[in-house]
Structures are given as structure tokens and as C-alpha cells.
C-alpha positions as CSV (number, residue, x, y, z in Angstrom):
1,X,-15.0,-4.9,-15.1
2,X,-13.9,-5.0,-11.7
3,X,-14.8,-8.1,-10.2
4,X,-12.7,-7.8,-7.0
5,X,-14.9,-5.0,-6.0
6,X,-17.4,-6.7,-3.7
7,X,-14.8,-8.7,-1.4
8,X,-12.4,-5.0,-1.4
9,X,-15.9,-3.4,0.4
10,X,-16.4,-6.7,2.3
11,X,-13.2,-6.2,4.5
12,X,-13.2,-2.6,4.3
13,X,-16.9,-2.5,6.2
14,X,-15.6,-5.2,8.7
15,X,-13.5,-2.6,10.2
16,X,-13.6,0.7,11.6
17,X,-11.8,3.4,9.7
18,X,-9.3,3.8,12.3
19,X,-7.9,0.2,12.2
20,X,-4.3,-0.4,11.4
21,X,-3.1,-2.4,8.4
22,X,-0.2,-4.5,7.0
23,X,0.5,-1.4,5.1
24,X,1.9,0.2,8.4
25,X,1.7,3.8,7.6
26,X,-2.3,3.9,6.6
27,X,-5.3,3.2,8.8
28,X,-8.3,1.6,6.6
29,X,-9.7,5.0,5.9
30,X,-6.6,5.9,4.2
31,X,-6.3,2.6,2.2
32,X,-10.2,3.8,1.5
33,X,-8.9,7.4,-0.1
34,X,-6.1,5.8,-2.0
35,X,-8.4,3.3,-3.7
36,X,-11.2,6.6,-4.4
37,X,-7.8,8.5,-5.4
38,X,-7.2,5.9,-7.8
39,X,-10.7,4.8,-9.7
40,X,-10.6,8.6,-10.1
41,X,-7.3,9.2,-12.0
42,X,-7.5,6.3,-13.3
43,X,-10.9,7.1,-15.3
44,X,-9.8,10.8,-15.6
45,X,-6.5,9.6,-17.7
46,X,-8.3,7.0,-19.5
47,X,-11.3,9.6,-20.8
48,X,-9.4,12.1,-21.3
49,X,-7.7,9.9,-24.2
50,X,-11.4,8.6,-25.4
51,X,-12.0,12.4,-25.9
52,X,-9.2,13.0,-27.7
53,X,-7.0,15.4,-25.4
54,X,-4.9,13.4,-23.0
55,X,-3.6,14.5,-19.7
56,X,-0.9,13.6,-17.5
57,X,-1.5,11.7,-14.6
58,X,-1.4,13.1,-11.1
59,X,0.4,12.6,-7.9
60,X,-1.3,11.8,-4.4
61,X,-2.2,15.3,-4.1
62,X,-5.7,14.2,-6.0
63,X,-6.5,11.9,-2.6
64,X,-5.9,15.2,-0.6
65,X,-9.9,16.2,-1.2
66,X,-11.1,13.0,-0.5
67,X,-9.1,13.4,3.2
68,X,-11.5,16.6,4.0
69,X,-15.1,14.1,3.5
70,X,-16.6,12.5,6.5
71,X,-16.6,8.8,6.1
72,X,-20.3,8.5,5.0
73,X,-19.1,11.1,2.1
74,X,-16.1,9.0,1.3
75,X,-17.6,5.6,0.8
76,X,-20.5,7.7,-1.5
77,X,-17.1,9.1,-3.3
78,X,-15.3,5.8,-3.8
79,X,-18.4,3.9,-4.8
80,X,-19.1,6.6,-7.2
81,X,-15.5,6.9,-8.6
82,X,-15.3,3.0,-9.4
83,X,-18.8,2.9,-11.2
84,X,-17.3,5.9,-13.5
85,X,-14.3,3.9,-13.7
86,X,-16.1,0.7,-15.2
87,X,-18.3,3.3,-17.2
88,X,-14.6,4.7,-18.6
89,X,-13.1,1.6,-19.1
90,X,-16.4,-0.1,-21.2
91,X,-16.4,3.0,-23.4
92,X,-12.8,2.4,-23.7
93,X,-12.8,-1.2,-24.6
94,X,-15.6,-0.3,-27.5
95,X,-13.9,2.5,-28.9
96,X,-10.4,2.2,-28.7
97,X,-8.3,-0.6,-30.2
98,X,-6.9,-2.7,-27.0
99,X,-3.6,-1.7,-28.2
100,X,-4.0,1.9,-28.3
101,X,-0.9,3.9,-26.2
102,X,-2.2,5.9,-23.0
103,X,0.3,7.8,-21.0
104,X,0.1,7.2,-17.4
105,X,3.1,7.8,-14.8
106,X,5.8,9.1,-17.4
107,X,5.2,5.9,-19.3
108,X,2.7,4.8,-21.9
109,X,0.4,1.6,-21.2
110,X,-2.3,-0.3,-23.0
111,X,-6.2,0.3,-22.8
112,X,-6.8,-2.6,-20.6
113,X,-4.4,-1.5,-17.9
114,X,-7.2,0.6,-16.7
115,X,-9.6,-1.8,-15.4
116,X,-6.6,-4.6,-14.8
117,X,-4.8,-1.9,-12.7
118,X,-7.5,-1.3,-10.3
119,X,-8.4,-5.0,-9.8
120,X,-5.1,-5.3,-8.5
121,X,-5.1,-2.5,-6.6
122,X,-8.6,-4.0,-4.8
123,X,-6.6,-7.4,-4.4
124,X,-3.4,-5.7,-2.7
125,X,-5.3,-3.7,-0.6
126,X,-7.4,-5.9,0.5
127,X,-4.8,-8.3,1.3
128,X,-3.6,-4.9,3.7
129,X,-7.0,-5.0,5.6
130,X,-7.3,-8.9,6.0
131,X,-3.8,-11.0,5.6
132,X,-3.8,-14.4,4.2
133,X,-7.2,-15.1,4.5
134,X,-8.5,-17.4,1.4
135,X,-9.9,-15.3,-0.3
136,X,-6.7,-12.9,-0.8
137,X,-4.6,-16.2,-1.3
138,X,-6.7,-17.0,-4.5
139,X,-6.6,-13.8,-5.8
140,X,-3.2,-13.1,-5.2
141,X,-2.1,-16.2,-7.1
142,X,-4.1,-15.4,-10.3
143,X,-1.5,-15.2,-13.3
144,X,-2.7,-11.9,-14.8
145,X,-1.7,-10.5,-11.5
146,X,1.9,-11.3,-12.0
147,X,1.9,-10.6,-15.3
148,X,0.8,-7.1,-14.2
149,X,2.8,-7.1,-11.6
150,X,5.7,-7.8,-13.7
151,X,5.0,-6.1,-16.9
152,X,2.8,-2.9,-16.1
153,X,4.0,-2.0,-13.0
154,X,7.5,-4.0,-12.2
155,X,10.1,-1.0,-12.7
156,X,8.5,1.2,-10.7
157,X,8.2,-1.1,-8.1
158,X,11.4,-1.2,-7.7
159,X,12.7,2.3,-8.3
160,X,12.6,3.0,-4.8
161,X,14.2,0.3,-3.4
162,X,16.9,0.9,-5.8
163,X,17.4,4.3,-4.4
164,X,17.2,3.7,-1.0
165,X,20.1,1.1,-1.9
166,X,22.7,4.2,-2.6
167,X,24.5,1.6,-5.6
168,X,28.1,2.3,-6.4
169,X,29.5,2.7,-9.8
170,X,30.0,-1.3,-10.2
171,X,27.2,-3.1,-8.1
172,X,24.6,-4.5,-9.6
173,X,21.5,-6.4,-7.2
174,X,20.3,-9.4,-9.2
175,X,17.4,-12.0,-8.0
176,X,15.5,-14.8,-9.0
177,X,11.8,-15.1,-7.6
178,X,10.6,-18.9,-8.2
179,X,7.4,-20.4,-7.9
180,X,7.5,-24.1,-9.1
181,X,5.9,-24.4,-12.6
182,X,6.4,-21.2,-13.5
183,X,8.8,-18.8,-15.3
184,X,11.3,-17.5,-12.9
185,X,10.9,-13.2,-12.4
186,X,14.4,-12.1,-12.3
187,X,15.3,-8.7,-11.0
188,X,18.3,-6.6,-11.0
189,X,19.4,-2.8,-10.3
190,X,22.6,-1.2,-10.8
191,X,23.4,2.3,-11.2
192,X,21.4,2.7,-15.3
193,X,18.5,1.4,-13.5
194,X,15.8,-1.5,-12.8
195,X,15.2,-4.6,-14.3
196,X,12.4,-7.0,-14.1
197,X,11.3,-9.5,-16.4
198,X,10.3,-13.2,-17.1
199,X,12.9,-15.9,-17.5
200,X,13.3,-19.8,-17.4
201,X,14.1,-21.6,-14.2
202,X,17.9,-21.5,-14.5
203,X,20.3,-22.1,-12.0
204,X,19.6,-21.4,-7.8
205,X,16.8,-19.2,-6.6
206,X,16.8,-16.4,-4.3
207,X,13.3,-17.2,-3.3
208,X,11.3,-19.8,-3.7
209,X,7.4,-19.4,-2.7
210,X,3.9,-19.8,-3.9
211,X,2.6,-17.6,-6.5
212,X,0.6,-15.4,-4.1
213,X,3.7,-15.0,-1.8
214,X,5.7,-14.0,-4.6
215,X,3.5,-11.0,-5.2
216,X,3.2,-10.0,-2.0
217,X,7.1,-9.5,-2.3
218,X,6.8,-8.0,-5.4
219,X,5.0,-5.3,-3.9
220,X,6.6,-5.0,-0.9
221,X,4.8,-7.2,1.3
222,X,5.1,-10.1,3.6
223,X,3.1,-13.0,4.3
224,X,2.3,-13.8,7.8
225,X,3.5,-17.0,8.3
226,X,7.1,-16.7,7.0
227,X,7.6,-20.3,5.9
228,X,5.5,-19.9,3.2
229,X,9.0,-18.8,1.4
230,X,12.6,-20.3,1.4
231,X,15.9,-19.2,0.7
232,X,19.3,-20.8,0.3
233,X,20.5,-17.5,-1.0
234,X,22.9,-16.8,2.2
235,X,21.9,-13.7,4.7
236,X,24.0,-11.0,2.7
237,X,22.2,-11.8,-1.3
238,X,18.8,-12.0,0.7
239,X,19.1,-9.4,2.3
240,X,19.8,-7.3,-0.8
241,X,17.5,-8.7,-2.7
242,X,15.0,-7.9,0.1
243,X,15.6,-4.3,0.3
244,X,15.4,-3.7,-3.4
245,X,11.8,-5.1,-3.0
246,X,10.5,-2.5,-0.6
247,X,7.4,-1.6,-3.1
248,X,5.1,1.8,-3.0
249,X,6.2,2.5,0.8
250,X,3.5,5.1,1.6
251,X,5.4,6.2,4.3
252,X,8.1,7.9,2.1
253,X,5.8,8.6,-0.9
254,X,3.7,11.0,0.9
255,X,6.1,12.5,3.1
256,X,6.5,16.8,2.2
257,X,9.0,17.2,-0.5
């Protein structure tokens, strides 16, 4: 069920828990509490519905236990939170049609989110510890991972970025991400909200890019070697367009409210 698993806990154990990351405000001991974090809430939502008495899901206050374990009690946790995870999500796919609504995050989603959202949060993360190596490359540029990308997690992707951009009354932010043979992902923001969604190559891009560089900006993220996207957008649209993609920006989400 999750197949990313093994190369996640590859690059994890190739570096001491205090190393910094592309994700600039966590160390890979905290990419390591956000992953336990998440096989745990992610199970947690997803039995609670098999038993018949959902839940809501919870904020990153359930990482703060996992912040208190040494690191030899925090790979034990993750480890065990992922194998009750897969346990969860085989139940899940037995027992439940794959249509079947589950709320998570003030929205409802599918049963195989569950599984599909924590392979992609192995593949991001991962990319966090290591870069472009080839392995995150091939992973990134998977269809299902925009799909999810798009789909399951797209609006709130960019519901930050949208109001960090402090929108008037009449601007709207609209872009085109293209990666050649594929539908374009258009997305937009104005002062009702986000949009993000799969359209035909029409017209000029934004930005152009592989598929794995795509996601990365999707998410927030940047390849190392910039040329691996291109623009004919002009500085003032890219720009705009780059700031509504900031992603999940740890640095804001955790902060006290």
C-alpha cells in the first residue's frame, strides 16, 4: 500500500536528524514527526469511518507527542504508525466501496485518498531530504501524483498563497502550468477563492516544465537547477503566479496562533 516507503527511510537514515532540508523551516527529524503525525491521522480518520463513528481530523498539535520521543522512540513510532496505516487502508479497501465519502480537512474525500495521500507525502518529503536525485525525479513525475495533487489536495494548496496575496475587490491571479503532452493545470484566485483544475493546452503558458518540476511548484517547491522551467510570462504575471504557489509553508502553519 505504500510502496514509497522503503526509499522515504532510505534518505531519512542517510542523514542525521539535525540536517537541514529544502523545506527550510524543518530539520529531517521534524520532516520524520510530520510523516508519523500523518500515517497516524490519517489511519485514525480513515477507521474511525470503518467503525462507523467518524471524527474530524486534527491539526499539527497531534505531531506535538511525537516531538517529546528520543529518536530511537520516533523511528519505532513512525514505522509503527505506517504499518497501521496500510493495516487501515486494506480493511478499508475490503469493506468500504472506493467511493464511500470520508471527511478529512473540512472537506470530504474518497477511500483511496488514504493510502494515495501518504505516498505522496513519502515522495515530497523525500524530495525535501535529497533534491533531484533520480529516484525523486521518477516519482515526482508519476501521473496519479498530479492528479492528486491537483484534485485531492489543489485548493488548499493554494489557500495560503492566496491570502498572503491581500487580493482587491477586482483582481483575479490566473496561470497556466504546462508540461508538453499533457493537460495544462490552470490556476486562479480572486477574492471568492481558489481555483485549480485540468484544462487543454490553450493559448501561452506561465510555465512550462517537466512533470516532476511542475509538482514541485505545485507544492511550493523549487527544483535545483532552475532551467529545468521556462517562462515568457514577463516578471510582473510570474511573479504572481509564483507567490500564489507558496504551498504548506511550515513556517507559518506552525507558528502560535
Amino acid at each position: 500500500m505504500l510502496p514509497e516507503w522503503e526509499a522515504f527511510v532510505r534518505a531519512m537514515q542517510a542523514r542525521r536528524p539535525d540536517s537541514g532540508a529544502w523545506c527550510e523551516a524543518w530539520t529531517a527529524r521534524d520532516i520524520l514527526i510530520h510523516q508519523a503525525g500523518n500515517a497516524e491521522e490519517l489511519a485514525r480518520v480513515l477507521a474511525a469511518r470503518l467503525a462507523g463513528n467518524p471524527v474530524g481530523t486534527r491539526g499539527f498539535e497531534r505531531e506535538d507527542p511525537y516531538r517529546r520521543l528520543s529518536d530511537a522512540e520516533l523511528w519505532a513510532a513512525f514505522a509503527a504508525r505506517c504499518e497501521e496505516l496500510t493495516e487501515v487502508t486494506q480493511t478499508a479497501a475490503t469493506d468500504l466501496p472506493a467511493d464511500t465519502e470520508v471527511e478529512w480537512t473540512g472537506r470530504t474525500v474518497k477511500v483511496p485518498f488514504f493510502a494515495e495521500h501518504m505516498r505522496e507525502e513519502l515522495i515530497l518529503h523525500r524530495w525535501d531530504l535529497t533534491g533531484d536525485d533520480s529516484t525523486a525525479r521518477e516519482a515526482l513525475s508519476h501521473s496519479w501524483m498530479t492528479e492528486h495533487s491537483v484534485r485531492e489536495v489543489g485548493k488548499p494548496l493554494l489557500r495560503l498563497g492566496a491570502s498572503l496575496l491581500g487580493l482587491g475587490p477586482d483582481e483575479r491571479i490566473e496561470g497556466r502550468l504546462r508540461s508538453p503532452g499533457t493537460d495544462d493545470i490552470v490556476v486562479a484566485a480572486d477574492r471568492s477563492g481558489v481555483h485549480i483544475g485540468f484544462d487543454a493546452p490553450t493559448g501561452p503558458a506561465t510555465i512550462e516544465s517537466d512533470p516532476a518540476t511542475r509538482n514541485l511548484l505545485l507544492w511550493g517547491r523549487r527544483p535545483a537547477d532552475p532551467s529545468r522551467w521556462h517562462s515568457e510570462a514577463g516578471p510582473e504575471e510570474l511573479n504572481r503566479v509564483r507567490n500564489l504557489l507558496v504551498g504548506y509553508r511550515p513556517e507559518v502553519l506552525v507558528s502560535p496562533k
